[in-house]
C-alpha positions as CSV (number, residue, x, y, z in Angstrom):
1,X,99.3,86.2,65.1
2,X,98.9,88.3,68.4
3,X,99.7,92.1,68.5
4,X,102.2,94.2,70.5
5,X,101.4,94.4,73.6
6,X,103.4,98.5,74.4
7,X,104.2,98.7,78.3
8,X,106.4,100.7,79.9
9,X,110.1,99.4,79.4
10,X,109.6,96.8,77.3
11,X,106.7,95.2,74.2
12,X,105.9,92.1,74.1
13,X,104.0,89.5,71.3
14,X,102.6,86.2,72.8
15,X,104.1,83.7,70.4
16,X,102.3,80.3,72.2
17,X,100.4,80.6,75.6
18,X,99.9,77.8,77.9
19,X,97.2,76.0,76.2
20,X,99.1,75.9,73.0
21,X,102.0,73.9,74.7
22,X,100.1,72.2,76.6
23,X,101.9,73.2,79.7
24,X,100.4,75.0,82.3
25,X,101.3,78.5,83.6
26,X,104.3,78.5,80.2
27,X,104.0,80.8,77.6
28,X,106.4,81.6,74.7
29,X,107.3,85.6,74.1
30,X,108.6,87.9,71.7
31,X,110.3,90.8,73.4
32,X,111.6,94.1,72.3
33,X,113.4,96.1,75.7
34,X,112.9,99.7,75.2
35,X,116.1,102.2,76.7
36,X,117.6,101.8,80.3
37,X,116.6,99.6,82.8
38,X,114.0,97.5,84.4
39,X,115.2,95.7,87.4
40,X,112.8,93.1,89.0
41,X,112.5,89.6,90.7
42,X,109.7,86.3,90.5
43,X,109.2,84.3,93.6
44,X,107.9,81.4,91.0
45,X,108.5,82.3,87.7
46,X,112.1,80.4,85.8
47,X,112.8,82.6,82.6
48,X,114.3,81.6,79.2
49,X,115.9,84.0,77.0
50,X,117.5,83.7,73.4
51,X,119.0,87.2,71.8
52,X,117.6,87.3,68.4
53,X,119.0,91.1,68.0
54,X,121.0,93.7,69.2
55,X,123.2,94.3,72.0
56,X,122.9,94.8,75.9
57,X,123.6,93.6,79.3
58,X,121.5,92.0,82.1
59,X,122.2,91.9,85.8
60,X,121.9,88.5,87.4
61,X,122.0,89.3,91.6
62,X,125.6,91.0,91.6
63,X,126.9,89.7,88.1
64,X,126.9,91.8,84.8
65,X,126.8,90.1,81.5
66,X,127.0,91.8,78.0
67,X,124.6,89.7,75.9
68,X,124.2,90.0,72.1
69,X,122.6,87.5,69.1
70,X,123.1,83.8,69.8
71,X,123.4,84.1,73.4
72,X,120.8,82.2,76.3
73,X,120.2,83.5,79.4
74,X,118.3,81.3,82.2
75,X,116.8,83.1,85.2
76,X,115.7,80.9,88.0
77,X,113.0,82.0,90.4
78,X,114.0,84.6,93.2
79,X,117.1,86.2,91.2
80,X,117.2,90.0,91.2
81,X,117.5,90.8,87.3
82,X,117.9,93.9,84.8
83,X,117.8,94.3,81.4
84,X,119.6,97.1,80.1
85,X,118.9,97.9,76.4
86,X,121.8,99.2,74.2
87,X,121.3,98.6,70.9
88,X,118.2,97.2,69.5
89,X,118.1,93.7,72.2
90,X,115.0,91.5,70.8
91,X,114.6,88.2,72.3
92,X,112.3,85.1,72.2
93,X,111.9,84.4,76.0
94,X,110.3,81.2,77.3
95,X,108.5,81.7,80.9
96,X,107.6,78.5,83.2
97,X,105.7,78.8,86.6
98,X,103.9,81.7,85.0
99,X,101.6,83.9,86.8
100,X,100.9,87.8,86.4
101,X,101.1,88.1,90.0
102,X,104.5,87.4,90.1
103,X,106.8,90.2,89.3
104,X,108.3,92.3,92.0
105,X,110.8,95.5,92.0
């Protein structure tokens, strides 16, 4: 299995990559937020997230949502997001339209 991969506000563990599901420019993710916030945008990229632990909120555009364990989040291309870490937030996120040039503050 693939080791943490420590950046700055968040770690991540590839869980499937593109070739494992077949899909082009998808990947699978394991994803720990570290504290405060990390605010950013894709021009391409639609994001899946399920809450596997702790607590938090994320900003979608203008609209704040307290997330915990159970609950999905969807991010379509081109909307403003933070995650804001509060107690512990783990998720399995699920990225489409990948591409690592595509993340913008």
């Amino acid at each position: 299995m693939a080791e943490w991969i420590k950046k700055e506000q968040y770690d991540t563990k590839l869980l499937a990559d593109e070739k494992a599901l077949n899909s082009l420019g998808s990947e699978i993710q394991l994803v720990r937020f570290k504290a405060g916030k990390y605010e950013h945008y894709h021009k391409k990229k639609t994001e899946f997230f399920y809450v596997l632990k702790g607590n938090g909120r994320v900003v979608l555009g203008d609209e704040v949502k307290m997330v915990g364990v159970g609950d999905v989040i969807l991010i379509k291309s081109g909307v403003r997001h933070t995650f804001i870490n509060e107690d512990g937030l783990e998720l399995i996120m699920l990225k489409t339209n990948n591409s690592k040039d595509d993340t913008f503050s």
